[in-house]
Residue, then its C-alpha position, 0 to 999 in steps of 0.5 A: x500500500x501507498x503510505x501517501x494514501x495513510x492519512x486518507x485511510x485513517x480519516x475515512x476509519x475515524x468519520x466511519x465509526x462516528x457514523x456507526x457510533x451515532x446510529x448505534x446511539x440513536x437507532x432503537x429510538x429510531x426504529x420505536x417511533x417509526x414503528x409506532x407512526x411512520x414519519x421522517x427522521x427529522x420529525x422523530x429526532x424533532x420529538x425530543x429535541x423541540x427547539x432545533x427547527x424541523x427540515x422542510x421541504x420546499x412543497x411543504x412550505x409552499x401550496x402542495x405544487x412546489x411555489x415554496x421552491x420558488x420563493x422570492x430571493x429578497x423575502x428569503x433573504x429578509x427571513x433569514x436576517x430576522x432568524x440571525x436576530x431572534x435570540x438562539x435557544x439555551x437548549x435543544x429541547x423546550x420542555x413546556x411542549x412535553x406532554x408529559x410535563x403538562x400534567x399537574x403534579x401533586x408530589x416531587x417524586x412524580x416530577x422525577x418519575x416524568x423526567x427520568x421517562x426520556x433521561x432514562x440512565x439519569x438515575x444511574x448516573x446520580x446514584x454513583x456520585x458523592x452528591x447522592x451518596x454523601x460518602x466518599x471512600x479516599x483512595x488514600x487513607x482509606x478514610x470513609x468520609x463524606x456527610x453520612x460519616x463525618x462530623x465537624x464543629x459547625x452543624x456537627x453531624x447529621x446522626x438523628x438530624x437526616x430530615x433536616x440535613x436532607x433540606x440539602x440533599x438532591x433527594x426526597x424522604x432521606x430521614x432514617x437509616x432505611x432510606x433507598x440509596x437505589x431508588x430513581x423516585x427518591x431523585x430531586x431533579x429539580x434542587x440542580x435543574x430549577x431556573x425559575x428560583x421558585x423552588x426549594x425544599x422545606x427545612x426538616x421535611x425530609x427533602x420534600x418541598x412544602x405541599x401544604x401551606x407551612x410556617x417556618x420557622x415555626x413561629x415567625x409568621x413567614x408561610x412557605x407556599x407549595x411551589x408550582x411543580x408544573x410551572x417549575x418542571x416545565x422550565x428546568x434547564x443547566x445547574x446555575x450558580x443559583x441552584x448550586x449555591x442554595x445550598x453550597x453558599x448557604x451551609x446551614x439554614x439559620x444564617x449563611x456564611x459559614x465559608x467566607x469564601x462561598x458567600x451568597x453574593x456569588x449568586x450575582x456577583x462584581x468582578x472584584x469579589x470574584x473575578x471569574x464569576x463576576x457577572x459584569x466580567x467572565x460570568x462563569x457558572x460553578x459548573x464552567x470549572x467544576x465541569x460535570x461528567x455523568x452528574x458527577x462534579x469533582x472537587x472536594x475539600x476531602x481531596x482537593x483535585x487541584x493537587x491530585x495527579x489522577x485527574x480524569x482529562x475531562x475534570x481539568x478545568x477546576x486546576x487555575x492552570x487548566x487555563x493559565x498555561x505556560x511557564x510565563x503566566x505572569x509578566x514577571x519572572x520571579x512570580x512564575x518561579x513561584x508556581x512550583x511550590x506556591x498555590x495560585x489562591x495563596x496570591x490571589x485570594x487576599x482576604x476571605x469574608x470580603x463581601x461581608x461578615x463571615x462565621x468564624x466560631x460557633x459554641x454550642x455550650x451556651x445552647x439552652x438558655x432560656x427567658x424567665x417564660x422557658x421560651x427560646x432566646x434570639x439575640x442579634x447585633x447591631x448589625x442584624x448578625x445572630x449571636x445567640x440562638x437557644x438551640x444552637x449557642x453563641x457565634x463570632x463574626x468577622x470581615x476581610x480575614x487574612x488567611x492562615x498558609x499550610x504546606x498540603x499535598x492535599x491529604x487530609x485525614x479527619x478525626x471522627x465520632x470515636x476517635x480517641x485524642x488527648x483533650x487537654x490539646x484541644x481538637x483538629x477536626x481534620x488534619x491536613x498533611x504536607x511539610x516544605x520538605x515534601x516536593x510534592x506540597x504546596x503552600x495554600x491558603x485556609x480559614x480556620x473556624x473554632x469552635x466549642x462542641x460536645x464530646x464523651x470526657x471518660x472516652x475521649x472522643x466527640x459526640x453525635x447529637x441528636x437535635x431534630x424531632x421530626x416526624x419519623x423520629x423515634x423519640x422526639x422527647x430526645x431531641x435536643x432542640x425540643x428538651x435541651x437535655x444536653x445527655x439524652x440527645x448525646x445518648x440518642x446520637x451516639x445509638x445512632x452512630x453505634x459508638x458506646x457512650x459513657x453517660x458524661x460529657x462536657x465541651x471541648x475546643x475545636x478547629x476545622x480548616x478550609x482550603x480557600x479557592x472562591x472568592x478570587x481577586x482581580x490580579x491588582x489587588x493581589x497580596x503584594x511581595x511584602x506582604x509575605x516577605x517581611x518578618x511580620x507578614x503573612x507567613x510569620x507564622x510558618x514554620x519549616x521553611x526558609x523565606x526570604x525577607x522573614x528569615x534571618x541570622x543575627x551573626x550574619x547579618x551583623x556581618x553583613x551591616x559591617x560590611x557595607x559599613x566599610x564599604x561606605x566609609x572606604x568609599x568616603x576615604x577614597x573620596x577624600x584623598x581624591x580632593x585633598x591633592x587638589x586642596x594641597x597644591 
């Protein structure tokens, strides 16, 4: 064979499994809605695929006897001007002329159901992702974490509390322990695929919306109303930076904010709180990074993938140099010599909490306390932030926090309902692993909250607590928010975890760390070179390594200052010499 003719062979190869490919992908629904009503292709495809304009042919559009073909060449031209002009549509398939989507829905669960009728491996896909799952086994410490399994010092953990945590949950009735993991019903389609913003899950209802008119919270007069399943499955559409942070911008449901670097502003936010977001700038989306394959979104705090090397092709962009390429990102060549070993958020996020007042420690012993009545207490500053609420304890707020450096691999390893420690050294709730001396770390900037939280004080290791009475609780007389008996709702969390409780416990120090990645600053306000490199900069508090600007050794640079000292005054003498002659003679 003529190796000129290679390339030929190989071109003609690839385009005829292209064309095999697709007719595999869509000849069964092909061949099902010929069967059931002869048609064109173009008509079958059009079924689903409603808003890509359907070929015609000429008779068609004419009277029957071909005058379409012989159209006016101005009239054609002047439609094909109003088509450049009408906007081009989100996406090939408008889902308000699906019949199946007209009907009125009473419950979630059948929205799913109507959904998953064309998006039939949708279901399968979900039940594989950390999303659905809440649990992630980490390929390297083998810790099995993940909601279901980890707690933290924050909304602690989610043992006996499942109807609420489930308010962000992409699921319906997640509250006890026999909830179907396998069930394509339980899916919530809509929390992801909502474009109306109308739609949300009720607090402690299992993940269901509210079905009825419903006050939460309880008694402050605000009713949910039932949101319009119809209206809303008819309009669903790509995940958005709405539908993602509902829940990732708000961790709890009483006050937002808990990561200063995921505040509710990046819903809509200005350049200068995040460059890539900013709605006036890039406008990304979550997904524009944290780009999805299969419903599943990579990028954890469990492991971070920016410092992962088994980073599947497709997951790239949510590493800043997936698109800042190249040995010479920056103008200035000392800054690219940085890249190596200093993450890119430790420049470029300055401060975290810059939109406003962010959560930076919560205390859980105060939680209880009651007015002279034995109602509920709600205290506010004021500036409108809780500080005291009776069912979960006191809180600190603070802006424009600089940020604590680690050097981190990304392993971080997470202590757990009954894991042992030492209390008089207080609690990192996870552990994040690397030193300068390991080729493979990077220095990354965190926030860091404190907390103060129960824990078991004969074994030594924190509590699960069971806070919520909701409707499938087994007793509600312990839960804590409707007893605030600090011992019967640790006793009933601990059952649920299936750790031994000894019956006495007392309040523990906490600190849980955040790698920092949102929130990113235009490149003008980045931290400035001294910023770092001086003796009380940002890095004064890192140990192990060498910085220049920070360090120093006194003998040396004694040495060092007379040495110049000498050189000055040699300078001065020569100088002197110089025009003394002149003076003499």
């Amino acid at each position: 064979m003529n190796q000129r003719h290679l390339p030929v062979l190989v071109v003609v190869a690839v385009l005829t499994l292209l064309l095999i490919g697709g007719a595999l992908h869509h000849g069964g629904r092909l061949i099902q809605a010929a069967q059931a009503a002869p048609t064109s292709v173009e008509a079958i495809c059009h079924t689903c695929h409603n808003e890509v304009r359907p070929i015609v042919s000429a008779q068609e559009e004419g009277d029957g006897d071909g005058e379409g073909a012989a159209q006016d060449d101005d009239e054609a031209g002047a439609a094909q001007d109003g088509e450049a002009e009408a906007q081009v549509p989100s996406s090939t398939a408008d889902h308000s002329q699906y019949e199946i989507l007209q009907q009125d829905f009473a419950t979630a669960p059948e929205v799913t159901e109507a959904c998953l009728s064309c998006h039939n491996q949708a279901d399968m896909q979900l039940h594989a992702t950390t999303h659905w799952n809440w649990e992630f086994e980490h390929p390297v410490t083998g810790e099995l974490l993940g909601k279901q399994h980890v707690i933290n010092n924050s909304t602690l953990s989610i043992a006996g509390n499942k109807e609420y945590c489930a308010t962000c949950h992409n699921g319906y009735g997640f509250s006890g322990e026999d909830f179907d993991f396998t069930s394509a019903r339980n899916i919530d389609c809509l929390s992801c695929h909502d474009t109306t913003g109308d739609y949300a899950k009720l607090p402690g209802a299992a993940g269901n919306p509210a079905y009825t008119p419903t006050e939460y919270p309880p008694g402050s007069g605000n009713i949910r109303q039932p949101p319009d399943l119809t209206r809303i499955a008819q309009q669903v559409g790509s995940t958005s930076r709405q539908t993602c942070g509902s829940c990732h911008f708000n961790e709890q449901n009483v006050e937002p904010v808990i990561h200063g670097h995921l505040p509710h502003q990046l819903s809509d936010p200005p350049p200068e709180l995040d460059v890539h977001m900013g709605t006036e700038h890039l406008d990304f989306s979550c997904a524009t990074c944290h780009e999805p394959q299969n419903h599943d979104f990579w990028a954890s705090q469990y492991y971070p993938v920016s410092l992962r090397d088994d980073v599947p092709e497709h997951l790239v962009h949510t590493t800043c140099v997936s698109c800042h390429t190249g040995q010479n990102v920056h103008r200035n060549d000392a800054l690219n010599q940085h890249m190596d070993r200093v993450a890119c958020q430790s420049c470029h996020i300055p401060e975290y909490g810059r939109a406003g007042p962010t959560m930076t420690s919560w205390d859980w012993s105060t939680a209880g306390r009651t007015d002279d009545q034995g109602n509920p207490i709600v205290e506010r500053n004021a500036e409108g932030l809780l500080i005291y609420d009776s069912r979960y304890g006191s809180f600190a707020w603070d802006t424009n926090i600089v940020p604590e450096y680690v050097w981190t691999t990304g392993i971080i390893s997470y202590t757990q309902v009954g894991d042992t420690f030492d209390p008089t050294a207080g609690v990192t709730i996870n552990q994040i692993q690397g030193s300068y001396d390991d080729p493979n770390a990077q220095l990354w900037p965190v926030s860091r909250f404190r907390g103060i939280q129960p824990y078991d004080s004969e074994n030594n290791y924190l509590v699960a607590v069971d806070l919520y009475a909701g409707e499938q609780a087994d007793d509600p007389a312990t839960a804590f928010w409707e007893t605030f008996d600090w011992n019967a709702a640790i006793q009933a969390g601990m059952a649920l975890e299936g750790v031994p409780y000894s019956g006495q416990y007392d309040f523990i120090e906490t600190q849980r760390y955040w790698m920092l990645n949102h929130s990113v600053a235009p490149a003008d306000q980045a931290v400035s070179c001294g910023a770092c490199h001086s003796r009380d900069g940002r890095l004064a508090g890192l140990s192990g390594s060498y910085v220049p600007g920070r360090d120093y050794n006194r003998l040396l640079d004694s040495i060092g200052w007379m040495l110049l000292a000498g050189v000055f005054l040699a300078v001065l003498f020569h100088a002197f010499l110089r025009f003394l002659p002149g003076r003499m003679f």
